[in-house]
N, C-alpha and C positions, 0 to 999 in steps of 0.2 A: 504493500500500500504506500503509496506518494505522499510525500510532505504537502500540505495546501501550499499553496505557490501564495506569496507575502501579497500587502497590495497596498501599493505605494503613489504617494499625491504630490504633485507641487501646489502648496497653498501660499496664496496670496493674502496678506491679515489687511486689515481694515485700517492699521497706523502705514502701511509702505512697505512689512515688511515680509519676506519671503523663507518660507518653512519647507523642509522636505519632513513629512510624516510618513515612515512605515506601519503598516499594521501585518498582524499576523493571517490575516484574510478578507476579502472582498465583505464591508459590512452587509446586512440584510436588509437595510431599511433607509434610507434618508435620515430618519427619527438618531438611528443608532451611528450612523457616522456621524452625526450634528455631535451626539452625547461623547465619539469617542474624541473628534479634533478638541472640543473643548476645554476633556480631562488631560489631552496630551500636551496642546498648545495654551495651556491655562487663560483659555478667556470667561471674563468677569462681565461679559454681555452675551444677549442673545442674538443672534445674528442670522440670515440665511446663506445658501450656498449654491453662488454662480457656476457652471461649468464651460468650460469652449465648446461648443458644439458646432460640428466639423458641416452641419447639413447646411451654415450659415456664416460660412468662411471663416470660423472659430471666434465668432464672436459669442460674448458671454451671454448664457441665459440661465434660467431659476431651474437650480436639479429639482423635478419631480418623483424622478425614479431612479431607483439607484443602477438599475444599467443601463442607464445613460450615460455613467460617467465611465470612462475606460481604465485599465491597470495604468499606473504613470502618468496619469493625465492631469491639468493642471485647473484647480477651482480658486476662486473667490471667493472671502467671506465680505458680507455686505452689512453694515453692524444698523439693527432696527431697533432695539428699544435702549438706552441708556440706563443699565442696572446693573449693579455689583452680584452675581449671582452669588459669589464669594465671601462676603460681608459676612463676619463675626457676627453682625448683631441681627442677619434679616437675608434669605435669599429668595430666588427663584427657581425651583425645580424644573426638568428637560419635559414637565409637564405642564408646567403652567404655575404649578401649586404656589402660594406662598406660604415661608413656614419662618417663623420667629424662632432665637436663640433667649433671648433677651438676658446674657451674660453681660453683666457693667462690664467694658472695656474701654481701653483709651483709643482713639482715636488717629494720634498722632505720636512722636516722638519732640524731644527738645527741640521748639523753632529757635533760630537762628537771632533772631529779634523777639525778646520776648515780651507778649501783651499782657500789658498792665491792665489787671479787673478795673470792671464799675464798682466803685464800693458805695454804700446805703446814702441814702437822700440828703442826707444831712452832712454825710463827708466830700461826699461830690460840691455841697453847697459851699463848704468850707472852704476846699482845696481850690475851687473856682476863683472866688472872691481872694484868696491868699496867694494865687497865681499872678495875678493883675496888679496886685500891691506891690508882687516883686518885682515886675517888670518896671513899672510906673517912678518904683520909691527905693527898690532893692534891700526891701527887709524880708526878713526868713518868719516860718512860721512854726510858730513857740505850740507846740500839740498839746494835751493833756493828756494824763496814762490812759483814759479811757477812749479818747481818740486814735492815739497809736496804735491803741490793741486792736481797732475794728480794722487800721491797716493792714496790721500785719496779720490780723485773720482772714481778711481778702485777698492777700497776698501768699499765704502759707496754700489755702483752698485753693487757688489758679495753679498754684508751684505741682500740687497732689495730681492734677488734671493731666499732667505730665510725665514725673515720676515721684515715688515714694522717696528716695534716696538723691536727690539734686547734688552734685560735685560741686566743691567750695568756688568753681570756676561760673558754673552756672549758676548759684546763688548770685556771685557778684555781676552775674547780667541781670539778674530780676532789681538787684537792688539799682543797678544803673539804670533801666528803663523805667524804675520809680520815680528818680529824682529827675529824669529825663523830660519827663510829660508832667510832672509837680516841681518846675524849680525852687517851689516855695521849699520846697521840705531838705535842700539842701541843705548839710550840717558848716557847722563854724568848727574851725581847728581841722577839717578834714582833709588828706591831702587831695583829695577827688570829690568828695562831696558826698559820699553814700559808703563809703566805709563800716560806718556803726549800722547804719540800714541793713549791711550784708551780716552784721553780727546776729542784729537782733531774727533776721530772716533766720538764720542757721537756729536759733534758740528755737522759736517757732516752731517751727521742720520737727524740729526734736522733740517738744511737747505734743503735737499735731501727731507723730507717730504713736506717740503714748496713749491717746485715747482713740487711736486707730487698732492699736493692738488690743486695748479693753473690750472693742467692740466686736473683736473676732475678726478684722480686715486679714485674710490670706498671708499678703507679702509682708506685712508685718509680723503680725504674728508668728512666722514661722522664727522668725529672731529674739521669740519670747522664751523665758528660761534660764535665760544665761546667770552666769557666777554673778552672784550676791551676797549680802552678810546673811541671808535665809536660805542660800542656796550655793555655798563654799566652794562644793563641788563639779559645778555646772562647769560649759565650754565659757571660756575668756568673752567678753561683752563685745569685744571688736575684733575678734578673731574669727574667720571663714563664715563675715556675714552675710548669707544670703540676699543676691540683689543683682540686675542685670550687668552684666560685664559686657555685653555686645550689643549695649544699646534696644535693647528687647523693650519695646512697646506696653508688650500685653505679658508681664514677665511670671504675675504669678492672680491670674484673677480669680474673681469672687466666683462660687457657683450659679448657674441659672435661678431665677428668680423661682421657689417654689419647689426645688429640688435637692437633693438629698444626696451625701455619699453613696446610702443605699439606692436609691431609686437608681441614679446613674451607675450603678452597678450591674443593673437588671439589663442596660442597655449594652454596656460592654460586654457582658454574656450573648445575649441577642447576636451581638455583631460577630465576636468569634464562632459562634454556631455557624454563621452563615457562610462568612468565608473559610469552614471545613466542610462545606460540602464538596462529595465528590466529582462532580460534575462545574467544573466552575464554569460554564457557561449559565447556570440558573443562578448565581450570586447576582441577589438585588442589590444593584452597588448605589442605588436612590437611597435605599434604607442607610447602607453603611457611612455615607456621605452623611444624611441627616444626623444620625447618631455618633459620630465623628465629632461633626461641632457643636453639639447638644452636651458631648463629655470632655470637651476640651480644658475646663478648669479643675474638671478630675483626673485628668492625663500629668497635666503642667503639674498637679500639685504632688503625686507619686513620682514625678523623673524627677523637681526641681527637692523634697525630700529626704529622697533615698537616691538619686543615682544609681537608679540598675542597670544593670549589663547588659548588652542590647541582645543578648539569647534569651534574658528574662522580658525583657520588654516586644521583643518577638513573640514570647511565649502568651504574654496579655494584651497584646496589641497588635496583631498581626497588620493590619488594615492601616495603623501607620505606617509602615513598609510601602503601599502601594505609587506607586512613582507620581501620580496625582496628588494624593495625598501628605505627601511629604512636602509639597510645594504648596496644599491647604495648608497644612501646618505653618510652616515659616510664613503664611500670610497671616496667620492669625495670630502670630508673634510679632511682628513686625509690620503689619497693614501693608506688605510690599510684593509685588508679584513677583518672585523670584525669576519665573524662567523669560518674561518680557522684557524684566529692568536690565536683568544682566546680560542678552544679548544683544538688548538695545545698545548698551553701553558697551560691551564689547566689542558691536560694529562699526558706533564708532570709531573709536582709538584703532582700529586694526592697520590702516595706513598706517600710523605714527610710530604703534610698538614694531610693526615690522621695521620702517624705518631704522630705529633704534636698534634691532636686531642687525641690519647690515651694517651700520656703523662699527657694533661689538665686533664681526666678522671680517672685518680687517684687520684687527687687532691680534695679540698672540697670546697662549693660553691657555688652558683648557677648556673656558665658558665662550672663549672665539670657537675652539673644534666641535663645543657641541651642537654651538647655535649656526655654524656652517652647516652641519651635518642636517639640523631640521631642514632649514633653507633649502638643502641640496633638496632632500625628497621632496620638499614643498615645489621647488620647480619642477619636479617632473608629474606632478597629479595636474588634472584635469580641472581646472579653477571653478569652482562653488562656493557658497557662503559656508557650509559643513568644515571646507578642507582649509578654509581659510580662518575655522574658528581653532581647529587643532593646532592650526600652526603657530597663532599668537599664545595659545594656552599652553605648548608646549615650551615656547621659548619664553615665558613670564616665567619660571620659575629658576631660568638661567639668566635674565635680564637682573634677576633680584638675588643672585648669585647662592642660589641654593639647588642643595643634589636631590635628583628628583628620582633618585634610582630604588627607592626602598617605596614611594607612590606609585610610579607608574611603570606597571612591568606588563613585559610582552612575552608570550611565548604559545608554542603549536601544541595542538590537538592532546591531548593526549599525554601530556607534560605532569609531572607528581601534582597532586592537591596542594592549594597554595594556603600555606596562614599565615597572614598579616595584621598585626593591631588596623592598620588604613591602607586599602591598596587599591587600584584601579587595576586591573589584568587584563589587556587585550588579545584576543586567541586568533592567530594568524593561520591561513594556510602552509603546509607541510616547506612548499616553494618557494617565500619569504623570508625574506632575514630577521630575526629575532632583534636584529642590532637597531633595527630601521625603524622612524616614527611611523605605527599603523593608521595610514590614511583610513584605508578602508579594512577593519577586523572583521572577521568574519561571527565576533558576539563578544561583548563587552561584559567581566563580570566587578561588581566592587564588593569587598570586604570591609569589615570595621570590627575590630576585637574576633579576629577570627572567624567572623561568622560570613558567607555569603547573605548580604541581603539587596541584590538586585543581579540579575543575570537574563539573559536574551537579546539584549538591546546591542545595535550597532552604532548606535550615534556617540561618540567616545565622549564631544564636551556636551552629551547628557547625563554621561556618567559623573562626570565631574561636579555638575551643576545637583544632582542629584546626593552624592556624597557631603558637598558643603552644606545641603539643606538638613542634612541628617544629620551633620555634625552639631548646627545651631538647635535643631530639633532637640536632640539627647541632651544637650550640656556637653557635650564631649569636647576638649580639651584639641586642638587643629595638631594635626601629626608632626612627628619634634624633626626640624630639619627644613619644614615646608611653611612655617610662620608667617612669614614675610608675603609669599604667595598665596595664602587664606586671607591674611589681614589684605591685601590690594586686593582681590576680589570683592569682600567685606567696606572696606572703608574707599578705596578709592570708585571702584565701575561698581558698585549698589550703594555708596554714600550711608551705609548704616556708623553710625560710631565714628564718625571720620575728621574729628577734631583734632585729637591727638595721633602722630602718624610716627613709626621711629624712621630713622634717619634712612636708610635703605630705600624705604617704600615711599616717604618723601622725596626721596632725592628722585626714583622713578616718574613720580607725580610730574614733580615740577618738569621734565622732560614732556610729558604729554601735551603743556600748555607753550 
């Protein structure tokens, strides 16, 4: 019996940009290629799907039927309603359905400029009329404790809207955009003006957590307990406290409104049930989707807890594994479409790090012989967006002068079982060099703590892109060696965390610009 023969699309997306999608066989339905380009090319709209059809000089028209469109054939998605199907807080099912999560989550990440609240009728009234004076007469205005306090309670509650744990760096942008749009409230003796604003912000912060943790808020709370004069014994008060290191968003949310450990337990049962059926073609992945972000503050709060292993976390979660899903996930940490932002951003700089690549390759070296040697087989492939993504991802972790030989390994058929803490393994034909970057493998597998958890795929910066999101997913710690080239993926082409850069991945930076 015959393998189904694969069935492969050139899609065109609705921002400009162009995808090749493999599938494992000809969908059956219109319905079911909509549901599968969506889960693969992560789109956050509904959209329909143009195909060329050949009876009218391959001008585009609306697929009605799915063999209309041929093996290889090149579609458009044409994007018709404007909705986050993806949204934490509210989506739209491949049926129409709407279905509420209704998990508090943030929205955003630290802005750049940060907005100063409205604060109550009477401080607005104040800070108005005390504005004017200063411009007018240039006198400051003298608060009372009970004035201050409603600042800095306006102020602490916007700071929380953002994150629980604000960096003494970010503080001192709240308090500068305070005194920014209140010159009144500038201080005397200050070397800048807002000095003691950043102090009193930071006291705030620290009280505000206080009766956040009284109240049972999540991400606090999980830092309750610590050594006391009642409690001698506990972990150190500022030692290994839990709290976003990668810039995470949604780092450790509240449960659904009206739901329960147990009840979302009943649902995580459900979902493994379904995805051990034998037959995985009857897996309702509508259910597991729904249930997915219906348990997501029950997930965040057993990885971000206990840190399990991802053979245990396999073992309770299989359905985060699935390559969709791992990129719902990091959206719902992050608010950020993993696989759009980062190719987006990848495509563009691609001119530039190549560039950068040939300049290295003049040069003498080892990281000159390796990044010749990409180049070399880059110029002999057949140019496409795919081979020209491999070729900037393989030479970014030699532009950032790190050995990529323990991540990314190649070898044929047949070769021992591999285990890796973190590996990308491309399985080449018998007739290929093992030495040589694989444009085209013949199945991509990635590893993380020894375990395979993704295998079949030929698109190698899917594997990659897939890996990072699982790395942000678990907590897991970016593989020792390859730092520098997580963090620019991370901070430079997805902008997550991208304030503080070290010197390597800066210094990369600034060449791009």
């Amino acid at each position: 019996m015959t393998e189904p023969e694969t069935f492969r699309l050139r899609v065109i997306l609705p921002e400009g940009g162009i995808e090749r999608v493999t599938l494992q066989c000809r969908p059956d339905s219109v319905a079911q290629l909509t549901c599968l380009l969506r889960q693969k090319l992560e789109i956050p709209f509904n959209f329909l799907i143009q195909f060329e059809d050949p009876e009218f000089n391959n001008q585009l028209v609306n697929l009605n039927m799915i063999e209309e469109i041929p093996n290889m054939g090149t579609v458009k998605l044409v994007k018709i309603i404007e909705h986050d199907i993806s949204s934490t807080s509210s989506w739209t099912s491949d049926s129409g359905e709407s279905s509420s999560c209704q998990t508090p989550q943030r929205s955003s990440a630290w802005p750049k400029v940060f907005p100063v609240p409205t604060f109550s009728h009477d401080i607005e009234f104040l800070l108005r009329e005390a504005n004017d004076a200063k411009q007018q007469h240039g006198r400051r205005l003298t608060l009372t404790k009970e004035q201050k306090s409603k600042i800095l309670d306006g102020m602490g509650c916007a700071m929380y809207q953002y994150k629980a744990y604000p960096s003494g760096r970010e503080i001192f942008q709240a308090a500068e955009a305070l005194v920014r749009k209140h010159p009144c409230l500038e201080e005397t003796g200050s070397k800048n003006g807002w000095e003691g604003w950043k102090d009193s912000l930071t006291n705030k912060m620290n009280n505000y957590r206080r009766k956040l943790c009284k109240s049972g808020c999540p991400e606090v709370k999980v830092n309750s307990g610590r050594r006391s004069r009642a409690n001698p014994d506990a972990a150190s008060p500022h030692a290994s406290i839990k709290r976003p290191r990668r810039a995470e968003v949604n780092y450790l949310p509240q449960l659904p409104q009206g739901e329960t450990l147990d009840t979302l337990e009943v649902l995580r049962v459900n979902m493994l049930m379904e995805m051990e059926k034998r037959d995985k073609d009857s897996i309702d992945f509508s259910v597991i989707d729904t249930n997915m972000n219906k348990t997501f503050a029950a997930r965040r709060l057993e990885i971000v807890n206990s840190s399990p292993s991802v053979e245990h976390v396999q073992e309770r979660w299989p359905a985060l594994f699935l390559e969709h899903q791992v990129r719902a996930e990091y959206q719902r940490i992050t608010n950020q479409q993993l696989r759009v932002e980062l190719y987006a951003a990848l495509d563009q700089h691609t001119d530039r790090l190549l560039a950068i690549a040939r300049e290295m390759q003049g040069k003498s070296g080892r990281c000159a012989q390796k990044i010749s040697s990409i180049l070399k087989a880059y110029s002999q492939q057949t140019q496409d967006i795919n081979v020209d993504r491999i070729a900037v991802l393989r030479c970014l972790p030699v532009l950032l002068q790190e050995d990529d030989s323990e991540l990314f390994y190649t070898c044929k058929e047949g070769d021992p079982t591999i285990k890796r803490s973190a590996a990308i393994v491309s399985i080449i034909a018998d007739s290929e060099d093992v030495n040589m970057v694989p444009y085209h493998p013949r199945e991509v597998k990635v590893f993380l703590q020894d375990q395979v958890v993704l295998q079949g795929t030929e698109c190698w910066p899917d594997a990659l892109l897939y890996l990072y999101g699982l790395l942000y997913v678990l907590q897991a710690e970016y593989p020792k060696g390859m730092t520098y080239t997580f963090e620019f993926i991370q901070k430079v082409l997805l902008n997550v965390g991208g304030d503080k850069l070290k010197p390597k991945t800066l210094s990369l930076k600034n060449k791009l610009q």
